[in-house]
Backbone bond lengths (Angstrom), bond angles and torsions (degrees), N, CA, C in turn:
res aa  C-N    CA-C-N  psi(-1)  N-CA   C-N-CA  omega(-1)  CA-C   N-CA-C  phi
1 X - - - 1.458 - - 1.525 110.47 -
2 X 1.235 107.85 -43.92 1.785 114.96 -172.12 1.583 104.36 -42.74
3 X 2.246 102.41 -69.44 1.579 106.15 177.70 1.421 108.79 -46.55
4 X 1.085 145.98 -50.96 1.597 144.09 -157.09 1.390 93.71 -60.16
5 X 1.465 129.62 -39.55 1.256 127.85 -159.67 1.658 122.02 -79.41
6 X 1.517 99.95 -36.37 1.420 143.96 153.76 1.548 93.09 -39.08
7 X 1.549 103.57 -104.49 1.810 113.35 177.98 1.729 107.89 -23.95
8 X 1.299 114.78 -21.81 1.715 93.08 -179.16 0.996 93.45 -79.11
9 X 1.581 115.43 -84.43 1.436 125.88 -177.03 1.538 115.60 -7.32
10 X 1.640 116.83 -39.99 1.777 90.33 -169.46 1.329 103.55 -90.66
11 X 1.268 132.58 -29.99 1.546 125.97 166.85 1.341 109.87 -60.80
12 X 1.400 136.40 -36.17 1.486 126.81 175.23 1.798 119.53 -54.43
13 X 1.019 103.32 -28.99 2.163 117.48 164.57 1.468 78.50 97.87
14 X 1.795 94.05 169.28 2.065 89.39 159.98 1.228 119.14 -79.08
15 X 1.550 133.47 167.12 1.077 132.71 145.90 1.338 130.04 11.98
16 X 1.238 125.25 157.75 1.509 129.87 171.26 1.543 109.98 -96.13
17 X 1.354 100.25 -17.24 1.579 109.47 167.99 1.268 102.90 -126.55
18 X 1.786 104.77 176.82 1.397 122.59 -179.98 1.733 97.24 -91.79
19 X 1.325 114.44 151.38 1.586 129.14 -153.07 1.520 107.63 -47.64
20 X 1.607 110.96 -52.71 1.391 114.41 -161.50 1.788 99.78 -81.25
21 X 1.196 99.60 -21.91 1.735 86.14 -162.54 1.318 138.13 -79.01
22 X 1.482 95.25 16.65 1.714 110.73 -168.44 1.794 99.18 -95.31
23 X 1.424 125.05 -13.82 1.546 132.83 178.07 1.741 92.35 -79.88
24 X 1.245 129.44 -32.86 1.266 113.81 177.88 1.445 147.16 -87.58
25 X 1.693 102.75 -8.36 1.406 130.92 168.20 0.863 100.40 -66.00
26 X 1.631 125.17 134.74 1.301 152.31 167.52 1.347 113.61 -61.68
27 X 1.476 125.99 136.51 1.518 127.98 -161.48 1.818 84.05 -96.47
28 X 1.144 94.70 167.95 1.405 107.62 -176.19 1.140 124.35 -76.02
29 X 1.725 146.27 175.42 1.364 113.87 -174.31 2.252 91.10 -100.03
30 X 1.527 95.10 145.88 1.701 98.08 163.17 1.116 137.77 -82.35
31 X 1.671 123.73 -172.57 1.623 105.01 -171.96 1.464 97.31 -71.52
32 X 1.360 144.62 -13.37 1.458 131.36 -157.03 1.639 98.80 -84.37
33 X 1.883 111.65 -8.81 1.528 101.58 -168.63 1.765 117.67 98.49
34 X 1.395 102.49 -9.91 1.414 111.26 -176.91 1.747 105.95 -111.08
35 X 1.120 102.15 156.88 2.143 105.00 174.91 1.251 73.22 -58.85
36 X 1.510 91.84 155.20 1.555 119.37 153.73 1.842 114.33 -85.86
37 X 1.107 95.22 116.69 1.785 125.23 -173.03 1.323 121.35 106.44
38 X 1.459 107.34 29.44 1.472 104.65 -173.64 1.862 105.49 -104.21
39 X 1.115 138.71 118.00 1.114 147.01 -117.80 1.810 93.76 -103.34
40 X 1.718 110.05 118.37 1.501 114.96 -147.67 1.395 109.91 -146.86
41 X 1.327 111.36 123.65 1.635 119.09 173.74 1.295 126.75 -95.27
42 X 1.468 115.62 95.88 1.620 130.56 -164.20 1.689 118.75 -91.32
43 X 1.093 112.42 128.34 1.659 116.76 166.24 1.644 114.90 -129.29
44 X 1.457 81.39 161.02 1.547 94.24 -163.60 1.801 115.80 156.85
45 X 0.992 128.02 165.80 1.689 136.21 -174.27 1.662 109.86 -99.19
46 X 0.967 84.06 140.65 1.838 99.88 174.42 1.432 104.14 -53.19
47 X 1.707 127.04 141.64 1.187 115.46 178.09 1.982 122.15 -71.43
48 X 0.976 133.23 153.37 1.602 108.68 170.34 1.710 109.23 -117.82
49 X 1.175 120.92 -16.28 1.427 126.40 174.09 1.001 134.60 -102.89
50 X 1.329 134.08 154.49 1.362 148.02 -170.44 1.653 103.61 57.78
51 X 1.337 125.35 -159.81 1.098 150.79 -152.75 1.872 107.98 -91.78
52 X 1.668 116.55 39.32 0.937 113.32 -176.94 1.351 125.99 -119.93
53 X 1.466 109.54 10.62 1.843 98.42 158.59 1.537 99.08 88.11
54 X 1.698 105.01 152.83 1.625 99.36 167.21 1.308 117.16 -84.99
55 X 1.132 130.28 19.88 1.422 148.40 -165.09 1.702 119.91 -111.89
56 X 0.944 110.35 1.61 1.602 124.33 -160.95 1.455 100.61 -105.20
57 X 0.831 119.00 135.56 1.491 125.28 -162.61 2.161 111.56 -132.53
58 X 1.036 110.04 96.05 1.741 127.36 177.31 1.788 88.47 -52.97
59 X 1.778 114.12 101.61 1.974 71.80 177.04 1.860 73.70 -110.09
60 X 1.039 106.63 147.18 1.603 138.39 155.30 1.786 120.77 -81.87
61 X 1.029 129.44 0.72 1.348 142.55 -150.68 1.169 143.23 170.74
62 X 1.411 134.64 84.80 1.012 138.07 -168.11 1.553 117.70 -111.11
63 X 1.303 126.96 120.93 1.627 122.52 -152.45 1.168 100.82 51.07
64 X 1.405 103.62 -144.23 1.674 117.00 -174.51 1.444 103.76 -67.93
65 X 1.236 126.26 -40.32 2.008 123.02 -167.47 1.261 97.34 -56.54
66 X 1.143 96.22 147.54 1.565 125.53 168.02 1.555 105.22 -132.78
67 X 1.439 98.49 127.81 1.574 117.37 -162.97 1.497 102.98 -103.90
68 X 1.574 97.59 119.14 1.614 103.51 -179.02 1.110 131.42 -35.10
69 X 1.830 108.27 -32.37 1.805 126.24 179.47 1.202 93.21 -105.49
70 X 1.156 137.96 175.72 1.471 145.20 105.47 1.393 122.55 -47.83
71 X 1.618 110.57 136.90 1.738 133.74 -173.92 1.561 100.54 -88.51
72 X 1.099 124.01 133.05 1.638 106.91 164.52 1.607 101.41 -122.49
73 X 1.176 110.04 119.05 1.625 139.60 164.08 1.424 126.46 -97.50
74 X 1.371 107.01 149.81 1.615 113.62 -168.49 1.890 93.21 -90.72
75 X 1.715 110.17 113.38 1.765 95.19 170.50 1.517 124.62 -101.64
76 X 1.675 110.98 132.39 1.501 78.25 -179.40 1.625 93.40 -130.33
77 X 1.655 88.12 178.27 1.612 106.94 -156.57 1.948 125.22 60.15
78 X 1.498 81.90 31.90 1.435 86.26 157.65 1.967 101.59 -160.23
79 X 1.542 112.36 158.71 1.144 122.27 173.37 1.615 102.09 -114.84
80 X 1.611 80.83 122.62 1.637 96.92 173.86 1.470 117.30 -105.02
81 X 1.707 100.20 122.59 1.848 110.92 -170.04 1.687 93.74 -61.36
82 X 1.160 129.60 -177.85 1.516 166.90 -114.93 1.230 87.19 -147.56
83 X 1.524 129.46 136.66 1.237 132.39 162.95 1.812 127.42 27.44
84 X 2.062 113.92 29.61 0.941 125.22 150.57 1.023 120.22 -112.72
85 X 1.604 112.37 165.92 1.800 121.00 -166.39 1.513 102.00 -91.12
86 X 1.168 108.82 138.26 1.161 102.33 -157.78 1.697 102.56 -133.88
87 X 1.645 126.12 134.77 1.801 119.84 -146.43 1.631 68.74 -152.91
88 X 1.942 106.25 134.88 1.313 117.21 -149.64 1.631 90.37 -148.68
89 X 1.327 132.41 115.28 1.565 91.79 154.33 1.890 86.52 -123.06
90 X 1.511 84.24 176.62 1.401 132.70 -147.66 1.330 133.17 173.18
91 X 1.142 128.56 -173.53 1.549 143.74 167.41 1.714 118.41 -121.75
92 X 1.143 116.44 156.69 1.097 126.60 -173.76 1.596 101.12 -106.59
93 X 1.279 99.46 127.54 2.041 93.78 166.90 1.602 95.03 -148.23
94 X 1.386 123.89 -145.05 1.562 145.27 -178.39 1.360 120.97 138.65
95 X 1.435 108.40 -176.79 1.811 100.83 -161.79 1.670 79.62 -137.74
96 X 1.352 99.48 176.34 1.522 114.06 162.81 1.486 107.58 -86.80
97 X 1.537 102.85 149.35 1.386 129.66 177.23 1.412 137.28 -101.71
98 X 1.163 160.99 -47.59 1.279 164.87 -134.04 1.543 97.80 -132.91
99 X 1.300 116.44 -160.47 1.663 120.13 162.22 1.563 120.04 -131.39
100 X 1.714 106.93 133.53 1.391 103.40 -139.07 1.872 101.70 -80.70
101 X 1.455 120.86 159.43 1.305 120.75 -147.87 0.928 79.81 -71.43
102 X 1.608 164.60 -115.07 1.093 139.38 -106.93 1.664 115.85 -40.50
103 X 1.373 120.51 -61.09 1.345 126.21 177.31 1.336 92.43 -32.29
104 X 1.856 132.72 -69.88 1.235 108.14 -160.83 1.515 129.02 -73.62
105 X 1.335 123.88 -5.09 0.999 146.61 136.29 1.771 137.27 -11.50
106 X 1.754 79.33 -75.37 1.895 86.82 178.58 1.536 107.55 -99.55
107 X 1.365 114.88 8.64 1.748 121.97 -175.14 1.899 104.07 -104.04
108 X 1.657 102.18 -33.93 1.519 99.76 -166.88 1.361 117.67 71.76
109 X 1.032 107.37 0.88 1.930 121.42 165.97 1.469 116.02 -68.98
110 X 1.323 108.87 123.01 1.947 130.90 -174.16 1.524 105.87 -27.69
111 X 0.384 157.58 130.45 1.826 148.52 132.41 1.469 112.24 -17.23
112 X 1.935 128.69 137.82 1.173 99.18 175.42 1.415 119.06 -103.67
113 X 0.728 128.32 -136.22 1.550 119.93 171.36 1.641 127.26 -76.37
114 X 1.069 89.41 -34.04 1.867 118.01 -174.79 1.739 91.59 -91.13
115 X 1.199 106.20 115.49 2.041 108.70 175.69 1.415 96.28 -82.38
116 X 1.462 119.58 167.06 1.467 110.67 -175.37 1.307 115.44 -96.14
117 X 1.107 88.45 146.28 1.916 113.27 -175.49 1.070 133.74 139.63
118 X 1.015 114.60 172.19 1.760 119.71 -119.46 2.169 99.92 -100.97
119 X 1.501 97.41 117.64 1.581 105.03 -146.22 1.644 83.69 -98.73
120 X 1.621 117.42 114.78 1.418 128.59 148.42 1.150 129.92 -47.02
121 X 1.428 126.58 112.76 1.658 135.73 168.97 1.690 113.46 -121.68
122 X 1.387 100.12 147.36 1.612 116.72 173.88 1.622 103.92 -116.33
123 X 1.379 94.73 112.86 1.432 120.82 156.57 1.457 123.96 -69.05
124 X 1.263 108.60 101.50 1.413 117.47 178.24 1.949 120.14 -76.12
125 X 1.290 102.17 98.57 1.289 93.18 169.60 1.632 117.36 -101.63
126 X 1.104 133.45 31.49 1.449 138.67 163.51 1.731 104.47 161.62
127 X 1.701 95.88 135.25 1.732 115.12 -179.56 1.571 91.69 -94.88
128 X 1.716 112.11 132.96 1.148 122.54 162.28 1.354 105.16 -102.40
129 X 1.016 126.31 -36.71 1.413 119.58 178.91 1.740 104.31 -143.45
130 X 1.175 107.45 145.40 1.387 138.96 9.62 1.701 113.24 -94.80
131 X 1.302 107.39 128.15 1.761 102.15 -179.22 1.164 122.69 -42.55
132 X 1.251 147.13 153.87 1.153 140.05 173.77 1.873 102.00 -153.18
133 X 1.427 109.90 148.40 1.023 118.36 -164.97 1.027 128.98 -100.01
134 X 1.956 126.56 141.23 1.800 107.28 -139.63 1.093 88.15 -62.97
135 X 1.406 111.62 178.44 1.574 150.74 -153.49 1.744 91.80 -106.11
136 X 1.216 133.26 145.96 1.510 141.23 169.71 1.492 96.46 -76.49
137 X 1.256 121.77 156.92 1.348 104.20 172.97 2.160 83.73 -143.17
């Protein structure tokens, strides 16, 4: 296993960067307006319309700002009640989605449903509200 691992590595080339310097590039800014991983306490209502999942999150407020519109974000690792206010923190990250046109391009492969680009999520690492009570196990 080791050589096989070896044999990738030298056909893979090095890096596009030098080892350490990819922890120091600045993450990009997210839809909330903040880098993505910058550690953030969000409020706001579950979405109820159109094509947004029970997961979609109206946030109105992030720290102290209060955002003239509401943001709607995909949240995960948390369940958001129905017509409660709902205060989240977490981080913001996401990946890309669809497949980018060239691929569909030089492949002749369909388009999929999702066009490409790059889909915003909030990582919930603790629900402040609404409390909910432990679980029996």
């Amino acid at each position: 296993m080791l050589v096989l691992v070896s044999v990738l590595s030298v056909f893979a080339g090095p890096p596009p960067y030098p080892p350490n310097q990819f922890n120091e590039v600045e993450a990009p800014v997210g839809r909330l307006g903040y880098r993505i991983g910058t550690y953030l306490t969000i409020e706001g209502i579950r979405a109820e319309e159109g094509k947004v999942g029970t997961h979609t999150l109206l946030v109105d407020k992030v720290g102290d700002y209060k955002f003239p519109k509401p943001i709607a974000i995909w949240v995960e690792a948390a369940d958001l009640p129905k017509g409660e206010r709902c205060v989240l923190k977490g981080y913001e990250t996401g990946g890309w989605i669809g497949v980018p046109p060239q691929v569909l391009k030089e492949t002749g492969q369909m388009p999929p449903q999702a066009v490409w680009q790059f889909n915003f999520v909030f990582k919930t690492t603790s629900v402040e509200q609404p409390k909910r009570p432990a679980s029996k196990q």
